[in-house]
C-alpha positions as CSV (number, residue, x, y, z in Angstrom):
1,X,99.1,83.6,172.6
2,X,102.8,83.9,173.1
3,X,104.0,80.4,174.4
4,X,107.6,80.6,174.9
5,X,108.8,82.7,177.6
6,X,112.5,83.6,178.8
7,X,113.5,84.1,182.5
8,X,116.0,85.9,184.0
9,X,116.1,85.9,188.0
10,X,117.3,89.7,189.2
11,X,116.6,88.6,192.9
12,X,114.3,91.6,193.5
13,X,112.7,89.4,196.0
14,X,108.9,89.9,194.8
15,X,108.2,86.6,194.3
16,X,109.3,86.1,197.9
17,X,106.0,87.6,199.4
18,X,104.7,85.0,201.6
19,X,105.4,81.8,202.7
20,X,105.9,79.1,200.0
21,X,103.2,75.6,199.3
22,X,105.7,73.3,200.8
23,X,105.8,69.4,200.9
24,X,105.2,68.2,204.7
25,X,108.7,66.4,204.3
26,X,110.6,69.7,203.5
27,X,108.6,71.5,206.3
28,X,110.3,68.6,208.9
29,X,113.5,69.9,207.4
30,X,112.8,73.4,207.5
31,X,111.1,73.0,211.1
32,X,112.8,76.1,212.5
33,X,111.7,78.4,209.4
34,X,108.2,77.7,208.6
35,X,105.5,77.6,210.9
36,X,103.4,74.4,208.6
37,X,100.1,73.9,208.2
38,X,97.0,72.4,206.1
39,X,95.5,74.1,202.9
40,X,91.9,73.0,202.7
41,X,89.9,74.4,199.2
42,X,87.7,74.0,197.0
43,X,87.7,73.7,193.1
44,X,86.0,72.5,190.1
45,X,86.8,68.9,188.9
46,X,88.3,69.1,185.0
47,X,90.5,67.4,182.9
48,X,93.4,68.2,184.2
49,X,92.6,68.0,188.4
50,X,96.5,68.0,190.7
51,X,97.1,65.4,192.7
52,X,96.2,67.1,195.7
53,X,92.6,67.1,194.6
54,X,90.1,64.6,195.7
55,X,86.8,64.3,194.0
56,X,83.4,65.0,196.5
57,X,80.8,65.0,193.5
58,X,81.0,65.0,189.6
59,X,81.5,68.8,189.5
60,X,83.7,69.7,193.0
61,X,86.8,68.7,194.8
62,X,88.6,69.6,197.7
63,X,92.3,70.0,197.7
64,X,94.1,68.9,200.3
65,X,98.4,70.2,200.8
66,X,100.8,71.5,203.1
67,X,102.3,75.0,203.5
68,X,104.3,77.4,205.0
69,X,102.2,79.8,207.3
70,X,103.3,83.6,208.8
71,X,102.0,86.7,209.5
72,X,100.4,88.4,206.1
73,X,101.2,92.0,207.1
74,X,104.9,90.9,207.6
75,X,104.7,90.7,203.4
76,X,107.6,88.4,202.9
77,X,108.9,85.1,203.4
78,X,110.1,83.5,206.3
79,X,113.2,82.5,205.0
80,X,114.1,86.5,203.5
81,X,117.4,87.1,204.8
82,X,117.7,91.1,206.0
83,X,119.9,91.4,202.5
84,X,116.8,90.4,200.6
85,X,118.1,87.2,199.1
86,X,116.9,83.6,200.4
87,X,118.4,82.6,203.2
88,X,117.8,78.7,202.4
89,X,119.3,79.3,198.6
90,X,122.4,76.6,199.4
91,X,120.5,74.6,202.0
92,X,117.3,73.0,200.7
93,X,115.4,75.7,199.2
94,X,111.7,74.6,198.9
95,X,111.2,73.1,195.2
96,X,108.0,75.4,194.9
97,X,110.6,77.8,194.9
98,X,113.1,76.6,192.3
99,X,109.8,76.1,190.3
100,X,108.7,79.9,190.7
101,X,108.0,81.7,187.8
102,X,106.7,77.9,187.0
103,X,103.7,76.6,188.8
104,X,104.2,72.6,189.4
105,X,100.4,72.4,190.2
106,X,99.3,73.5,186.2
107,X,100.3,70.9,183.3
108,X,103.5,71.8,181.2
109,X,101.3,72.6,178.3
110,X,99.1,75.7,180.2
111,X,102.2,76.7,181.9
112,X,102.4,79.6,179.5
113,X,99.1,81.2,180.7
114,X,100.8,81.2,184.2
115,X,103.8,83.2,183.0
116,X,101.7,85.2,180.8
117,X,99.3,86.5,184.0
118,X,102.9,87.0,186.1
119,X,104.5,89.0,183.7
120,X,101.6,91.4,184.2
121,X,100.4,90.7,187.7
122,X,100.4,93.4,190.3
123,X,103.0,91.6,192.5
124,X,105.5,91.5,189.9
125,X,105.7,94.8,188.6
126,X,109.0,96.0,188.3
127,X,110.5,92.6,188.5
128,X,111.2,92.1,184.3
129,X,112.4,89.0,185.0
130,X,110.0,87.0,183.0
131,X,110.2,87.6,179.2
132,X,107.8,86.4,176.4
133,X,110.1,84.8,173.5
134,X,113.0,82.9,173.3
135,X,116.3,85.1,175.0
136,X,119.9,83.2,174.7
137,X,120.5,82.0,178.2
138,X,117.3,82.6,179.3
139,X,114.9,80.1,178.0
140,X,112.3,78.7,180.2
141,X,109.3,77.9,178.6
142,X,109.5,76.7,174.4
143,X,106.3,75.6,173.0
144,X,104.7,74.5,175.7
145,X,107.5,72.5,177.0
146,X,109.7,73.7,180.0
147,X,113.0,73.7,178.9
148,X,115.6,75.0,181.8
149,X,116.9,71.6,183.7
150,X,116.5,73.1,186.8
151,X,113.2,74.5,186.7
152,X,111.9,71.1,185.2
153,X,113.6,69.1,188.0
154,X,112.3,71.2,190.3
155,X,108.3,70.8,188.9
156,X,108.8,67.2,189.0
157,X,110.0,66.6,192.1
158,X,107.0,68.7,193.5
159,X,104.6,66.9,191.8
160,X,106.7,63.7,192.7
161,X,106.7,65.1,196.3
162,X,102.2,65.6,196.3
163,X,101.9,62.3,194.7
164,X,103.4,60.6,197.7
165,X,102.1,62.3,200.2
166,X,98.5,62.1,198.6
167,X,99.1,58.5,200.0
168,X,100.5,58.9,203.3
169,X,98.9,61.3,204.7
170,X,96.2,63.7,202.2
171,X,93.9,60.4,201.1
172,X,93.6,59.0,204.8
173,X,92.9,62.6,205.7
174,X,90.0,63.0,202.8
175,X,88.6,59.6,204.1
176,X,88.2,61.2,207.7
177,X,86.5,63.8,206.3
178,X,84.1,61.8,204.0
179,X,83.1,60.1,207.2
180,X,82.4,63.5,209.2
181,X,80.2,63.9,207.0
182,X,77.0,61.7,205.8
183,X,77.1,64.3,202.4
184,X,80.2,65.6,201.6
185,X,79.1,68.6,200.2
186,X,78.7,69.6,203.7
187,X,82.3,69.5,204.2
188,X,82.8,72.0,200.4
189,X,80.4,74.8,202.1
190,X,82.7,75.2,205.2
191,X,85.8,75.9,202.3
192,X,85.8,79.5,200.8
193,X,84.7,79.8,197.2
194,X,88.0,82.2,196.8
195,X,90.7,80.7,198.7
196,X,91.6,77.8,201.1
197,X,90.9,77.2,205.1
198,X,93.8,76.4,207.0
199,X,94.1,74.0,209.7
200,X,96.9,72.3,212.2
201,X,99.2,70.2,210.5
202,X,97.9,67.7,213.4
203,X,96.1,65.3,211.2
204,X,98.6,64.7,209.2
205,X,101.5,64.2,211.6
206,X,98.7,61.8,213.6
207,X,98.4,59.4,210.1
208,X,102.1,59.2,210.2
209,X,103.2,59.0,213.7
210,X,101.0,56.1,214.5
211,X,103.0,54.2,211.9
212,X,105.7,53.2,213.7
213,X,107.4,54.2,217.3
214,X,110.5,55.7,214.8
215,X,107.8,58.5,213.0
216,X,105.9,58.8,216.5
217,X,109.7,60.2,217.5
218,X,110.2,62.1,214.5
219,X,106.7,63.9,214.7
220,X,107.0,64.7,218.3
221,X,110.5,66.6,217.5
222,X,108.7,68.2,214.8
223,X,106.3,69.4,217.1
224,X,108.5,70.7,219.5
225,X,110.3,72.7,217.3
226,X,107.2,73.8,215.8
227,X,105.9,75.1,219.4
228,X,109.2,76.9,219.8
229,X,109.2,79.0,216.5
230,X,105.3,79.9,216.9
231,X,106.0,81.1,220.3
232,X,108.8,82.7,218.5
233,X,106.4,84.6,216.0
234,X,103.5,85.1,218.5
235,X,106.0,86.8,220.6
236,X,107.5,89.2,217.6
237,X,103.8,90.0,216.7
238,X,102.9,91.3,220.3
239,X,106.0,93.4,219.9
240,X,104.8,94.9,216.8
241,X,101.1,95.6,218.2
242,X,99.5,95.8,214.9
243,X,95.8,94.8,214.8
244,X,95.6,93.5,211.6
245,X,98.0,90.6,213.5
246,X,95.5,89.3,215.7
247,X,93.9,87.1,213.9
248,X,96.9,85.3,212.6
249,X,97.9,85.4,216.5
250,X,94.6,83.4,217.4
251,X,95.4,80.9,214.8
252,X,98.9,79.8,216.1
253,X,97.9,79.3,219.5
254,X,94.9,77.9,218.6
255,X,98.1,75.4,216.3
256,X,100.4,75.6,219.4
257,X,97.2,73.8,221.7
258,X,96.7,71.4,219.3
259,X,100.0,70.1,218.5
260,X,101.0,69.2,222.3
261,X,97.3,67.5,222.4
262,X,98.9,65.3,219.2
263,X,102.4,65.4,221.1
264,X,100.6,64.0,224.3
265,X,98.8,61.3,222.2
266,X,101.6,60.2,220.5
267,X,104.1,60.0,223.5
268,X,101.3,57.4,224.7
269,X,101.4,54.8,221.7
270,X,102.9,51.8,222.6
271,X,106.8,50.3,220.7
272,X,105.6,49.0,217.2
273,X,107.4,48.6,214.2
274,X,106.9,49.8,210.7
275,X,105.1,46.4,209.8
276,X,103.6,47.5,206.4
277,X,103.9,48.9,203.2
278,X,102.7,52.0,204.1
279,X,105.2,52.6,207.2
280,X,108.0,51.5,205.6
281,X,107.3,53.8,202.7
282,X,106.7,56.4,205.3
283,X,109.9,55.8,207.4
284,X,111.7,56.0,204.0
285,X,110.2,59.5,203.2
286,X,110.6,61.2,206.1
287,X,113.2,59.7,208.2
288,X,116.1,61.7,206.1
């Protein structure tokens, strides 16, 4: 198998087709943008499990990250500017997407299966922007070894980026569900076989906020701007009347509910300060 491949960006915009996997610190800075959420799946335990895996049994795992959630029948992302180019490309552009053909989630050494399957996947076609071999100026991928500075940068800061937030948020949020339930394999049969449930980002932003009075702030903006845009893209979808939107619908008001139940609960905490490690690590990630 060829395992050096060569890519030239032509920005054709297919690899823009839905929202990007997005740390939960780049979704606070891309609050207006990108409707966030929580990815909840299942996969098999091996030797090379991500970071945003946690272990039920010797054979399963549920995987716990953040992303970026719109309207599938809209078929792009939310960040497409009407010319077709990304409209964050000077201003903070998601590393998942400086990553892309790259996927930060798979070890440097299988990356060449990943580009292998794009080059010929059905979203792609046309695109011939990923090239198996070694092109001057072009180089991506040598050996098994990712060899453009940006693309590398950009894989470790997103792997950087999950192991962090594995600890602030994801592991306390894995320990609430090992508690829900007495065998956690209850918790893998509510998780699709084929793909990931989503859920409010409200977990998450309720293991941070109680940190300290300055994250309680910082999620509550969060949420308010977060309120605004779904009300934004609830009211775009009722313009468009398409049925295949109404299930999407549901699920951000059923997101909009439940993040001015957090904003309510977290308005009530009392003045407290970042007093341990954890909060001070937290204040320094996300108060940017």
């Amino acid at each position: 198998m060829v395992n050096s491949y060569s890519f030239d960006c032509t920005a054709c915009g297919k690899c823009c087709n839905s929202p990007p996997a997005m740390s939960l610190r780049e979704l606070f800075e891309h609050r207006d943008v990108f409707v966030g959420c929580i990815a909840l799946g299942r996969m098999p335990r091996g030797a090379d499990t991500p970071l945003h895996a946690f272990p039920v049994d010797e054979a399963s795992a549920i995987t716990i990250a953040t992303l970026a959630l719109d309207y599938p029948s809209l078929g792009r992302c939310s960040a497409l500017a009407h010319d077709g180019l990304c409209g964050l490309h000077a201003k903070g552009k998601p590393d998942q997407c400086i990553a892309v053909p790259l996927d930060p989630l798979v070890p440097d050494h299988l990356q060449h299966a990943v580009l292998a399957q794009r080059s010929h996947g059905a979203g792609w076609i046309g695109a011939q922007c990923i090239r198996p071999g070694e092109h001057p100026g072009a180089l991506l991928l040598r050996a098994g070894e990712i060899v453009d500075e940006e693309a590398k940068a950009a894989v470790q800061r997103r792997r950087h980026a999950l192991g962090i937030e594995r600890e602030l948020w994801a592991a306390p949020l894995f320990d609430v569900l090992r508690r829900d339930f007495a065998d956690p394999r209850r918790a893998l049969a509510m998780l699709p076989s084929d793909g990931y449930r989503t859920i409010a980002s409200v977990p998450a932003l309720m293991g941070i906020g109680t940190l300290s009075t300055a994250l309680a702030r910082a999620c509550i903006a969060y949420i308010d701007a977060q309120t605004a845009l779904i009300h934004r893209n609830v009211a775009q979808a009722v313009q468009r009347r398409r049925l295949d939107d109404r299930p999407t619908t549901q699920t951000l008001r059923g997101f909009s509910d439940a993040l001015q139940h957090a904003r309510a609960h977290l308005r009530a905490l009392p003045e407290r300060t970042a007093a341990s490690p954890l909060a001070r690590d937290a204040e320094a990630w996300f108060l940017f």
